[in-house]
N, C-alpha and C positions, 0 to 999 in steps of 0.2 A: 626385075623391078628397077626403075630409074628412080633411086635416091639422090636427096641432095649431096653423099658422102661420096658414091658412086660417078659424080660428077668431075668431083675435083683430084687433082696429084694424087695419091698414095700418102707423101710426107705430109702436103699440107692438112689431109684430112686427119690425119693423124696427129699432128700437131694441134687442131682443133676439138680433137675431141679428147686430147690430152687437157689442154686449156677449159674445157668445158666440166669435164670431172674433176678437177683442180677448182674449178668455182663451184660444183656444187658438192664437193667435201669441204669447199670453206662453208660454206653455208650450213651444210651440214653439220659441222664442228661448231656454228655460231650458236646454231638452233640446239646443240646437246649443251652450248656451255650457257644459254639462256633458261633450261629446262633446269638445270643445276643448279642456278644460282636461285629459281625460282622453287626448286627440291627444298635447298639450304634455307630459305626465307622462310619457306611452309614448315619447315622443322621450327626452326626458331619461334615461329606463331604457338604452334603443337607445344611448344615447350612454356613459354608463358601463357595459355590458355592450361597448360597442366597447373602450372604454380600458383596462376590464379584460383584456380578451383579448389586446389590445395590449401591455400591463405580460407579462400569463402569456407568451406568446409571448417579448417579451425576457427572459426571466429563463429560460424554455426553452432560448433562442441561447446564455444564458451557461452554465448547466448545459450543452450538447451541448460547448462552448469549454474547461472546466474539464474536463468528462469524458474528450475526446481531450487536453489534455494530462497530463491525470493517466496515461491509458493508454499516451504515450508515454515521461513519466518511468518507468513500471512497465518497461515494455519494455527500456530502458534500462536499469533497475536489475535485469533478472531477466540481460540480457547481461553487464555487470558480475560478478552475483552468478556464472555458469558463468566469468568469465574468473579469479575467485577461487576457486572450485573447485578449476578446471585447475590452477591456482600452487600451491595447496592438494597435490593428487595428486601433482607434481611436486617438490615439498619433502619431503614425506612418503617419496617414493621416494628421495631424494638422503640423507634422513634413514637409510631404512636401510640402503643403500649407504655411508655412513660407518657406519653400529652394527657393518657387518658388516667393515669394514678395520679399523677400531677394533677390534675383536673378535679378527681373524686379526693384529694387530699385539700385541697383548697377549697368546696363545697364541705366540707366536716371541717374543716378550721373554719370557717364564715362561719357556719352553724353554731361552734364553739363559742366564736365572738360573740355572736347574741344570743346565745344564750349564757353569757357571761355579760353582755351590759346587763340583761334582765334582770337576772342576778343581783348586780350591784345597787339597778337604779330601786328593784324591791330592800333591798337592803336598805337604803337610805332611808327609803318610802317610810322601811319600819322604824328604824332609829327616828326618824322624826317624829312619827307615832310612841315610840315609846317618851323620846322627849317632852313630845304637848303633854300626854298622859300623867309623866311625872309631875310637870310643873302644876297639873291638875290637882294632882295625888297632895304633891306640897300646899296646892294653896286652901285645898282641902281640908288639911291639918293645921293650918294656922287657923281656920275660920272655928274647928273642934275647941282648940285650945282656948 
């Protein structure tokens, strides 16, 4: 077989392809130390994509912590808010339970009132009556004598 190797000197082909594997083990060495640098980079990534997930994840735990107690305060303040209702309902009723003795206490005091002017104004009525009667009575007795 007529290679190009087979062509040239002995030294010089050999010197060539000394030269030739000497550039592609630098190349080779560029390519392992670019793989490397780009290993180290990925790690680095790997490492902050952990820590970030780590940070989300805590702040997750503290949201789910905040969330249930916020739901228990609700909870809490929604039993609260029915136990204020209830008081509520129960006032309300008490309230008109007085409107309405208040009510039937002030129709029997009206009633008392007049039947207290009536009262007073037959009183009068009769005292007047007894007065004409008298003066009648008197002048009666002067006219005897």
């Amino acid at each position: 077989p007529n290679s190009f190797w087979t062509l040239l000197p002995p030294q010089v082909a050999l010197s060539l392809q000394v030269t030739e594997a000497k550039k592609k083990a630098e190349e080779e060495a560029e390519n392992v130390a670019q793989l490397e640098e780009s290993r180290k980079k990925l790690l680095k990534d790997v490492e902050t994509l952990q820590r970030q997930v780590e940070e989300l994840q805590a702040a997750n735990d503290k949201l789910d912590k905040s969330k249930k107690k916020l739901q228990a305060e609700l909870e809490d303040s929604n039993i609260d808010l029915e136990t204020q209702r209830a008081k509520v309902l129960e006032l309300e009723k008490k309230q008109r339970n007085f409107d309405k003795v208040l009510a039937e206490e002030k129709a029997v005091s009206e009633q008392i009132a007049q039947e207290r002017d009536a009262a007073e104004r037959e009183a009068r009525e009769k005292e007047t009556r007894v007065l004409s009667l008298t003066r009648e009575l008197d002048e009666m007795m002067d006219k005897v004598e």
